[in-house]
C-alpha positions as CSV (number, residue, x, y, z in Angstrom):
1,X,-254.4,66.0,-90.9
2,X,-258.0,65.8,-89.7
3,X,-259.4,63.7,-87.7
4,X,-261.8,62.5,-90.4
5,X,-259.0,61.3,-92.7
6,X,-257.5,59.1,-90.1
7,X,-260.6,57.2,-89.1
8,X,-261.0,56.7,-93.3
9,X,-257.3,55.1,-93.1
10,X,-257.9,53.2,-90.3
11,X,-261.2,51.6,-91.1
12,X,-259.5,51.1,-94.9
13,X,-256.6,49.5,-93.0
14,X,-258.9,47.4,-90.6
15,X,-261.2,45.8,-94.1
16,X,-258.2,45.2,-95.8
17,X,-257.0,43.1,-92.9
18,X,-260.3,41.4,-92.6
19,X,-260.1,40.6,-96.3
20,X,-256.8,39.1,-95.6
21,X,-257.8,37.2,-93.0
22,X,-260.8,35.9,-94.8
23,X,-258.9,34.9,-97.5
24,X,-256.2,33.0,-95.7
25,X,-259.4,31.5,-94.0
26,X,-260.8,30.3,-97.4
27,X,-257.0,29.0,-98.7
28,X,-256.8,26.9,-95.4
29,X,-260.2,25.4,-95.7
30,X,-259.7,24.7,-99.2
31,X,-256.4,23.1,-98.9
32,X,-258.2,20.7,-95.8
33,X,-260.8,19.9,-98.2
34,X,-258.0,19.0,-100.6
35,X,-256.7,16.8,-98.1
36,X,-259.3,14.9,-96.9
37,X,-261.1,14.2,-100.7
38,X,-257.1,13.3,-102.6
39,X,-256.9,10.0,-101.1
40,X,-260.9,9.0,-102.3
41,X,-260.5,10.8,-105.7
42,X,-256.8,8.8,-106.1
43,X,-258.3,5.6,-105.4
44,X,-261.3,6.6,-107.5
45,X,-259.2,7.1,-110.3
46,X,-256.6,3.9,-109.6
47,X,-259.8,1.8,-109.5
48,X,-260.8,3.0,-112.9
49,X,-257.7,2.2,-114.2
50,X,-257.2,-1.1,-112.9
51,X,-260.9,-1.7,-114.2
52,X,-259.7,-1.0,-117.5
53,X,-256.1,-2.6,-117.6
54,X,-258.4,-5.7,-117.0
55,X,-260.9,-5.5,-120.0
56,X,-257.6,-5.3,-121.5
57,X,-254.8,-7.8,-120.1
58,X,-256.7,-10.0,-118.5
59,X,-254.8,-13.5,-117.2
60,X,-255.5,-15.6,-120.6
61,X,-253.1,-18.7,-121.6
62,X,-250.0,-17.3,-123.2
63,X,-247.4,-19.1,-126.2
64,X,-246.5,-22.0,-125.2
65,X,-249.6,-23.4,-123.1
66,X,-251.3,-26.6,-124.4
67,X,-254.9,-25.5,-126.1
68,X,-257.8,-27.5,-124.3
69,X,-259.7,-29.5,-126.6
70,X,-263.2,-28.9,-127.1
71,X,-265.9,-30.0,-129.1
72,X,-269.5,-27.8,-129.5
73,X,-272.0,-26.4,-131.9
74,X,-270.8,-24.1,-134.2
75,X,-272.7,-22.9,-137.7
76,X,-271.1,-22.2,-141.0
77,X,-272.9,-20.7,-143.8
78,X,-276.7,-21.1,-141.6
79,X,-276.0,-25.2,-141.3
80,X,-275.2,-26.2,-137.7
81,X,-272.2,-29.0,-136.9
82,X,-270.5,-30.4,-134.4
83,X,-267.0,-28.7,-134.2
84,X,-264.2,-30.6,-132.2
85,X,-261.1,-28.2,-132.2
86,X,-258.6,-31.6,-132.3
87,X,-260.3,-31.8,-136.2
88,X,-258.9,-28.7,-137.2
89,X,-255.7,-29.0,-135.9
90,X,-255.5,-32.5,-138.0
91,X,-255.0,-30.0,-141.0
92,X,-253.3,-26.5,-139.7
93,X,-252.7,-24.1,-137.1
94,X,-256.1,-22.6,-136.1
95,X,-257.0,-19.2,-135.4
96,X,-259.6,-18.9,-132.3
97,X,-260.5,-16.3,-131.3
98,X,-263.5,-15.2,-128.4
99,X,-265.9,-12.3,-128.7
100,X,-268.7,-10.7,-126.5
101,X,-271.5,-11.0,-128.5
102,X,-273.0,-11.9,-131.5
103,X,-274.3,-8.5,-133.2
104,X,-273.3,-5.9,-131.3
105,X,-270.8,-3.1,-132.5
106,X,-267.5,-4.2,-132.1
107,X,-268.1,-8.1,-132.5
108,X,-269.7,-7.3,-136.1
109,X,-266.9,-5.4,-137.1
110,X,-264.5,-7.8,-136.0
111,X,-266.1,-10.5,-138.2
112,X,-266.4,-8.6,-141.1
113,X,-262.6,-8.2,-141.1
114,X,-262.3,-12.5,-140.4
115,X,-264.5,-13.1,-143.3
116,X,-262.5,-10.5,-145.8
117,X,-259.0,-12.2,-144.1
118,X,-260.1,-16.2,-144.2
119,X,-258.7,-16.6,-147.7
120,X,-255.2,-14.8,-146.6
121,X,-255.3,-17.5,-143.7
122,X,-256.2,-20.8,-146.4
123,X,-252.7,-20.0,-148.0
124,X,-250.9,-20.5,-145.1
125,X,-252.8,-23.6,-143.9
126,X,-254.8,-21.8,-141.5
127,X,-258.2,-22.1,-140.1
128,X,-260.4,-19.4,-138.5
129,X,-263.3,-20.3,-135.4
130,X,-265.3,-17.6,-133.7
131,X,-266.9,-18.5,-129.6
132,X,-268.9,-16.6,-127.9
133,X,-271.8,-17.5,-125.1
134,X,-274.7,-17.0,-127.9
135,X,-277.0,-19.4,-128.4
136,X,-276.8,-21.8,-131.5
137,X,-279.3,-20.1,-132.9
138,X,-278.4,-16.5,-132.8
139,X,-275.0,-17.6,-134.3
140,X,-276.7,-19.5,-137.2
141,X,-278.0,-16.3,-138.0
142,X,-274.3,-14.6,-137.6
143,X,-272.7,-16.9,-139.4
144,X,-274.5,-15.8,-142.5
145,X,-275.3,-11.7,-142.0
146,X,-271.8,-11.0,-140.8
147,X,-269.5,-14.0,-140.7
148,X,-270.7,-14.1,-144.7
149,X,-270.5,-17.6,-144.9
150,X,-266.9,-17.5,-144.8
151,X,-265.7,-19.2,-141.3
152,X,-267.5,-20.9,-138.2
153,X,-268.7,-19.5,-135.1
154,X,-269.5,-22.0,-131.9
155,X,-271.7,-21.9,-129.5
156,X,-270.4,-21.4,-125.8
157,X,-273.6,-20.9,-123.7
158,X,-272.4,-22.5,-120.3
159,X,-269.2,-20.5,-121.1
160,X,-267.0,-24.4,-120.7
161,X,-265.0,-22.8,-123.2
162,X,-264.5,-19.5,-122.3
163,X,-263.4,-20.9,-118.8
164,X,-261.2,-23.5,-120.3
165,X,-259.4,-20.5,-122.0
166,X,-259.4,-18.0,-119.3
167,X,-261.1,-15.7,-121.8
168,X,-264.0,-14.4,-119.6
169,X,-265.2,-10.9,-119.4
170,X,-263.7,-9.7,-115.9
171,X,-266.2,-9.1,-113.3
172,X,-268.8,-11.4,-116.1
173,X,-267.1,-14.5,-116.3
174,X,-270.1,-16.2,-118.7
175,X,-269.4,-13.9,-121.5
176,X,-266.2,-13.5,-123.5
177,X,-263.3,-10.8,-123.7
178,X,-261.9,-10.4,-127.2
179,X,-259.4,-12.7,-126.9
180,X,-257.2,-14.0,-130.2
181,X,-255.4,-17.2,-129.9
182,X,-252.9,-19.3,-132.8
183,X,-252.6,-22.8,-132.2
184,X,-250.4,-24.5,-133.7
185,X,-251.4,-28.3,-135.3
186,X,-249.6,-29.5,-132.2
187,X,-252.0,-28.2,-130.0
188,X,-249.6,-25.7,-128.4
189,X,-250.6,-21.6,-128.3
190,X,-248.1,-19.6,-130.5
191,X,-249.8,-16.3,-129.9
192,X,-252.7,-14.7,-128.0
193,X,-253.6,-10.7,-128.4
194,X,-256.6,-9.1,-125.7
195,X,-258.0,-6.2,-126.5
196,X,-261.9,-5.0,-126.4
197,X,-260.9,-2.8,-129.5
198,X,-261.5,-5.0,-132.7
199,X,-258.8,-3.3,-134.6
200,X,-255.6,-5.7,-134.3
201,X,-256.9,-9.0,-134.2
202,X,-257.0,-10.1,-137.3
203,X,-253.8,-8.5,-138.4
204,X,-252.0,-9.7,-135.1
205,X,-253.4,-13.5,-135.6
206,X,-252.4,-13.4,-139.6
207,X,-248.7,-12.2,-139.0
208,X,-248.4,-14.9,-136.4
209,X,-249.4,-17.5,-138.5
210,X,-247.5,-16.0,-141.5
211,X,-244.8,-16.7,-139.2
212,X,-245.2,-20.1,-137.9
213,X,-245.6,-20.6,-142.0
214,X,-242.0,-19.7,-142.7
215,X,-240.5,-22.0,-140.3
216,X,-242.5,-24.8,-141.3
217,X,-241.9,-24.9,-145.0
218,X,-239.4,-27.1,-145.1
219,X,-241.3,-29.8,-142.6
């Protein structure tokens, strides 16, 4: 064997050594950085979640808690009145529910769905009453384009309501979450549905007071 072929196998042997090396260098250093950057990217990601478990079960009065009374400016069809929430009760359950903001996406959807349901609710006794923080006049407005004339929407710009029903937007306490509550002519909450998607709320509120219906026939 010469002496040529030898130094080949040796230097092969030495770079594939170094290679080895290097890559158990790159391995260590990558599993260090792993190490040092889990515990920011696990809190990172248990913050987001937390952030979003609150836009959607946030602490709001549950069944069984007394409604707080209220009494503000709400519009119906463009006219403006004052709206006191013992009123309604005086003829059925009512169906209150708090949204963002007049206008936007979500909240126009979700009042296009209140207006098509508001007859479903009249046979069962039930009334319907949109809050948010808008302004009496932006809701005057909304009460005709996308509430269609069909149900009220009240006026909560100091956000008294809001607060009274632990409905506020977490992390913005002055504007609402979409919160759904059913109260009951007694003044007592039956049933109460978060979510910022406006998918459920109308069919969530309407089987609750279906069923409050059907064990008040016979009273």
């Amino acid at each position: 064997m010469s002496h040529g072929s030898t130094c080949q196998r040796e230097a092969r042997g030495g770079m594939t050594s170094f290679i080895a090396r290097t890559n158990v260098r790159q391995r260590l250093e990558e599993l260090e950085m792993r190490r040092k950057f889990m515990p920011v990217l696990l809190a990172t990601v248990l913050s987001a979640g937390f952030a979003l478990h609150s836009l959607t079960a946030s602490a709001t009065l549950k069944p069984g808690d007394t409604a707080p009374d209220f009494t503000t400016q709400a519009s119906l069809g463009g006219k403006t009145y004052t709206y006191t929430l013992a009123d309604e009760l005086k003829k059925g359950p009512v169906v209150l529910y708090f949204y963002p903001a007049a206008f936007t996406k979500g909240c126009t959807i979700e009042a296009h769905e209140f207006a098509d349901a508001v007859d479903e609710y009249k046979k069962y006794g039930a009334t319907v009453i949109g809050v948010s923080h808008d302004n009496i006049d932006t809701l005057t407005k909304f009460s005709v384009s996308e509430c269609r004339s069909k149900f009220p929407v009240a006026a909560d710009a100091d956000a008294k309501v809001i607060g009274a029903y632990d409905a506020g937007m977490p992390m913005h306490n002055s504007m609402a979450n979409r919160v759904s509550y059913v109260i009951a002519p007694d003044g007592k909450i039956i049933y109460e549905y978060t979510s910022l998607s406006p998918d459920k709320h109308v069919e969530n509120t309407l089987e609750a007071v279906k069923q409050w219906a059907a064990t008040h026939k016979a009273q």
